[in-house]
N, C-alpha and C positions, 0 to 999 in steps of 0.2 A: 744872171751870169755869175759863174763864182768868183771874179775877182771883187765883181759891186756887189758883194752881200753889204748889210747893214751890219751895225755893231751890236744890234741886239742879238744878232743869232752867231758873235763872236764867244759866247758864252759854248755854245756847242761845240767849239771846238778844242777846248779845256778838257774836256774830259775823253783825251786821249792818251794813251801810253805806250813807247815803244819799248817790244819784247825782243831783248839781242838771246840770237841763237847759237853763243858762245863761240871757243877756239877747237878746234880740230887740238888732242894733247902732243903736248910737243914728244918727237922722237915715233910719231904714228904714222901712218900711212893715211891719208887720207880717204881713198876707195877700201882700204879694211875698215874702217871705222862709220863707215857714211852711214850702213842699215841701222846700223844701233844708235846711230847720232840724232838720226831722223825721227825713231820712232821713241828716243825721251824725248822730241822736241815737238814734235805730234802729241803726245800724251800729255807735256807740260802743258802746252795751247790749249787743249781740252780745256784741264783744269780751270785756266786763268779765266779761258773764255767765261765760263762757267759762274767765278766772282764776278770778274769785272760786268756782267750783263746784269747784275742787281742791283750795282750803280748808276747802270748808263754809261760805260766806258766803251770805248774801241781798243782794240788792240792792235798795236802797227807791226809787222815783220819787217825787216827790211832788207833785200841783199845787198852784201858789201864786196867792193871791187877785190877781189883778193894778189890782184898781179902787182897791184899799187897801193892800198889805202891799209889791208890788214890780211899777211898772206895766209893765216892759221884761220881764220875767219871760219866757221863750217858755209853757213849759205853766202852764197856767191852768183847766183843768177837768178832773175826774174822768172824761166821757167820751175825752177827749182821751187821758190817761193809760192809759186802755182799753185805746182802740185802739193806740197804743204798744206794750204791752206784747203784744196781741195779735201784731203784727210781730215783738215780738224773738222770742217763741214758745221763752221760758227758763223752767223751772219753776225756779229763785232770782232771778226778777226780780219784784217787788210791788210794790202800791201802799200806799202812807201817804199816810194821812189825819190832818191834825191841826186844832187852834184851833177854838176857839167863832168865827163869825162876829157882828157885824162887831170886836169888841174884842180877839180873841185873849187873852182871859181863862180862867177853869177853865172846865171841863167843865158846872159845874154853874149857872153864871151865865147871863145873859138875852141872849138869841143866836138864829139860827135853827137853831140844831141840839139837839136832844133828846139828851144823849147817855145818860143811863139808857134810852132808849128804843132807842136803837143796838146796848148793851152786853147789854140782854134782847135782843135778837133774834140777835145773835150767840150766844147762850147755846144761844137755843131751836133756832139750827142747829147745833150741838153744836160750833162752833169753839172751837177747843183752842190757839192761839199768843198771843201776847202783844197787849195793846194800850198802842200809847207815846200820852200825850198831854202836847202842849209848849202850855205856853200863860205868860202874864205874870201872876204876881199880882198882884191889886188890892189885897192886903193886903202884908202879912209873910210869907216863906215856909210856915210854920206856917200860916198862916189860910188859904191859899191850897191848902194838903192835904186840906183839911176835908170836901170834897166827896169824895175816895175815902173814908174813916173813915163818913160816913153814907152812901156806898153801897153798902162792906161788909156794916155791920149789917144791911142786907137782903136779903144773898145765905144761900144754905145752902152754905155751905163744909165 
């Protein structure tokens, strides 16, 4: 299951890195700027893809909320990120997903995302790698853990 991996193969997940697909330039249009935004950022992926696989690295894209978290942000959706990644056509380039919406709080706070519901269905398709999730506590560190420890106690590990 991937929340009970062991700490040996905590090592594999070290060698990942996330690749930001910079800001839309201020005073631009967004939709004028997309095809040419895309395709240095298709072409940089390439690239990277390229070193980072004589390492052993991943490469993570990530889309960011752009109504709330960073409005200049170029990628801003998951299909967007897709297709992307579709073009760069690298098996070490992926998508990350993080934050509860809209608070970027844990996982387990009031959001539109379900993410025990997420984490079961990743289960039921028998994926096997890591899930990061970056979010803000509303508490204290500790209090803010609390949600992995009760979704532990309901897995079979």
């Amino acid at each position: 299951m991937f929340l009970c991996a062991g700490a040996s193969s905590f090592l594999h997940f070290l060698f990942r890195i996330h690749l930001m697909a910079g800001r839309v330039p201020v005073d631009s249009d967004r939709d004028t700027v997309a095809k040419e935004m895309e395709a240095v950022f298709v072409q940089n992926l390439k690239y990277a893809a390229d070193i980072l696989s004589k390492e052993g690295i991943t490469g993570l894209i990530e889309p960011i909320n752009t109504r709330i978290t960073d409005p200049r942000y170029f990628l801003d959706s998951p299909h967007q990120a897709s297709a992307i990644l579709e073009k760069v056509g690298k098996p070490n380039m992926k998508l990350q997903m993080i934050a509860q919406v809209p608070g970027r709080n844990e996982p387990d706070s009031a959001g539109e995302l379900s993410y025990s519901y997420l984490f079961d269905t990743l289960e039921n398709i028998g994926y096997q790698g890591y899930i990061g999730c970056e979010y803000k506590p509303q508490g204290s560190t500790d209090e803010g853990l609390g949600w992995i420890k009760e979704y532990w106690t309901h897995r079979k590990c």
